[in-house]
C-alpha positions as a printed NumPy array, in Angstrom:
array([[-10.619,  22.318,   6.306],
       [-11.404,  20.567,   9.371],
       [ -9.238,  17.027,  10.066],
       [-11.465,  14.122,  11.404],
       [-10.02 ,  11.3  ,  13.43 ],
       [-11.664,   7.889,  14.24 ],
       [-11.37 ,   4.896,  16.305],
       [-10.608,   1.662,  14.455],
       [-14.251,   0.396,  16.237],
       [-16.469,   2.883,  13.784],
       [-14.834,   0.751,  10.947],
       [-16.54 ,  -2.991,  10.804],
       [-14.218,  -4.494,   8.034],
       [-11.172,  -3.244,  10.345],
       [ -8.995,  -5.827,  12.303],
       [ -8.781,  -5.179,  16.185],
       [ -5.369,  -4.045,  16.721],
       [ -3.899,  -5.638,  20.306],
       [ -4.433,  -4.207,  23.301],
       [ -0.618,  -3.944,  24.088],
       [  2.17 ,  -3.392,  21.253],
       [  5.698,  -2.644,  21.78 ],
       [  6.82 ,   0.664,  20.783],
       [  9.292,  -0.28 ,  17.605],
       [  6.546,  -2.595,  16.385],
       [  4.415,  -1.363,  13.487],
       [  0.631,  -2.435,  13.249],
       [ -0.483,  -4.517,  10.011],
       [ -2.051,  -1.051,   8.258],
       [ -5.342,  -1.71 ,   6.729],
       [ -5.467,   1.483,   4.988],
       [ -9.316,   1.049,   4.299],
       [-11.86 ,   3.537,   4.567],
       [-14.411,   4.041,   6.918],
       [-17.528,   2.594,   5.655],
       [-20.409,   4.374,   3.719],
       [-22.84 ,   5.097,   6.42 ],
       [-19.252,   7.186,   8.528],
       [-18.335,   8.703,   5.46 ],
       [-19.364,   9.298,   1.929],
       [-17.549,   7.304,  -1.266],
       [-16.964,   9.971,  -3.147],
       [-14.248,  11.796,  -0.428],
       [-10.941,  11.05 ,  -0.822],
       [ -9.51 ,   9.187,   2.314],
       [ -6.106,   9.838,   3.583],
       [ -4.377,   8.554,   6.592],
       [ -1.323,  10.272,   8.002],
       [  0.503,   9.018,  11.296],
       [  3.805,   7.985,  12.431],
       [  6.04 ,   4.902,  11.862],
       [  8.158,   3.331,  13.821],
       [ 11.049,   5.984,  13.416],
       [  9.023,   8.383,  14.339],
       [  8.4  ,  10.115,  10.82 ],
       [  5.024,  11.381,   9.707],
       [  3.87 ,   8.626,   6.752],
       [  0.769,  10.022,   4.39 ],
       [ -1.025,   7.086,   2.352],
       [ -4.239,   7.602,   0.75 ],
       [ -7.057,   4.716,   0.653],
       [ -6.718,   3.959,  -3.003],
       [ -2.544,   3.82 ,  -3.125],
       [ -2.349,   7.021,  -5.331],
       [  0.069,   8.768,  -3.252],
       [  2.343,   8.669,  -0.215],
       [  5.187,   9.902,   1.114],
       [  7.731,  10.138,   4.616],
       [  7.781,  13.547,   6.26 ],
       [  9.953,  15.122,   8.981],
       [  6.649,  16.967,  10.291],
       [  3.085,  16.768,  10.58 ],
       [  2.286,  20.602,   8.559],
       [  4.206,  18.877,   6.094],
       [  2.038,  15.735,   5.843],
       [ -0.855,  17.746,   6.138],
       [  0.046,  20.091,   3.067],
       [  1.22 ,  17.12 ,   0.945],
       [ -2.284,  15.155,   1.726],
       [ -4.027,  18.292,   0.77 ],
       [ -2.159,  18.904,  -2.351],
       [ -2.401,  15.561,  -3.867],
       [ -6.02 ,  15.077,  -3.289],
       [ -6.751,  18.058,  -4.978],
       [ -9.032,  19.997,  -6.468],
       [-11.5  ,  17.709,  -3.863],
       [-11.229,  18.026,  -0.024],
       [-10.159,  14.926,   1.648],
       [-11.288,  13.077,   4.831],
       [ -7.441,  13.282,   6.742],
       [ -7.52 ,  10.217,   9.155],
       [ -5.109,   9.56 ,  11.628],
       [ -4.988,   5.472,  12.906],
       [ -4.299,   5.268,  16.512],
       [ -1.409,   2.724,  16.014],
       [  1.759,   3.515,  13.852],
       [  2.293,   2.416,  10.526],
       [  4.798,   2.118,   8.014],
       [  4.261,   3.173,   4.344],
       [  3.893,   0.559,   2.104],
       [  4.931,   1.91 ,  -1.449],
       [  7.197,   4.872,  -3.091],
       [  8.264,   7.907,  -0.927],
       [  6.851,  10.427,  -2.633],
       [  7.388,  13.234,   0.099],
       [ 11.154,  14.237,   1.516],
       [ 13.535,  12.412,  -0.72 ],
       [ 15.742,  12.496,   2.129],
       [ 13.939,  10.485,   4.158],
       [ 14.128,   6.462,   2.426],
       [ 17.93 ,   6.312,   2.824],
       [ 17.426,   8.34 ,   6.574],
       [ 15.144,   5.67 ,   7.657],
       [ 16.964,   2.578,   6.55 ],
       [ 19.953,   3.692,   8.545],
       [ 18.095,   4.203,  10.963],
       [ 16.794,   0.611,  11.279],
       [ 20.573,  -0.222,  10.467],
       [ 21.513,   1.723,  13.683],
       [ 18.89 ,   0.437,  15.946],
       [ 19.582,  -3.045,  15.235],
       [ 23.049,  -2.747,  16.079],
       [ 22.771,  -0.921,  18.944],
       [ 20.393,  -3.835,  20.63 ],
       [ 22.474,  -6.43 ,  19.508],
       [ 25.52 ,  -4.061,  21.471],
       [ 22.939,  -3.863,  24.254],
       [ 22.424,  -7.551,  24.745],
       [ 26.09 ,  -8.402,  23.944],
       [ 27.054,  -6.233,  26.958],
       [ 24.107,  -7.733,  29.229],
       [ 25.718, -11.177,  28.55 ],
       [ 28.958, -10.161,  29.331],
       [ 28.341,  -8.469,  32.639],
       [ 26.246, -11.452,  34.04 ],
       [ 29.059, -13.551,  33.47 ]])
């Protein structure tokens, strides 16, 4: 099966994302499918991209399934599984985002994540700490 991927323009329900995001910053995920005259309403519709850890996030349209993966075969296979016996349109939104209910992929990968926030956090506020105490 062939993957498709769009530009958030095809889609005229969409919100414009802005033209410059940081790179920790996720984008406010839509998850909504391309409209009727891109693709037909019978197709399953799944996006898979990255959040802002860098792991692969699967979501379907409809909220059915999702799940956090450590690579994009993964992602792929899970999307594929799930929407079974159907093919599915795979999507993949330009900008990152972050999924929005139960991991159902790598169980390892919720707690992996939060501490990975957790670490981030603390090493900017390390970061700025020692900025303010050198330009003293």
């Amino acid at each position: 099966m062939a993957t498709m991927t769009y530009s958030e323009k095809l889609i005229s329900t969409a919100p414009s994302a802005p033209a410059k995001r940081a790179a920790f910053e996720p984008a406010a995920a839509s998850f909504q499918r391309p409209g009727p005259d891109v693709l037909n309403e019978t197709i399953p519709v799944v996006f898979i991209g990255r959040n802002r850890n860098g792991l692969w996030v699967v979501r379907d349209a409809e909220a059915r399934f999702g799940g956090l993966f450590w690579r994009e075969r993964s992602a792929l296979a899970y999307a594929r599984a799930n929407a079974a016996p159907n093919p599915c349109a795979i999507v993949f939104p330009q900008a990152r985002f972050e999924l929005d209910m139960q991991n159902h992929g790598n169980p390892l990968l919720t707690p992996l994540a939060a501490a990975i926030r957790l670490l981030t956090r603390q090493s900017q506020r390390l970061i700025a700490a020692t900025r303010k105490h050198l330009a003293l």
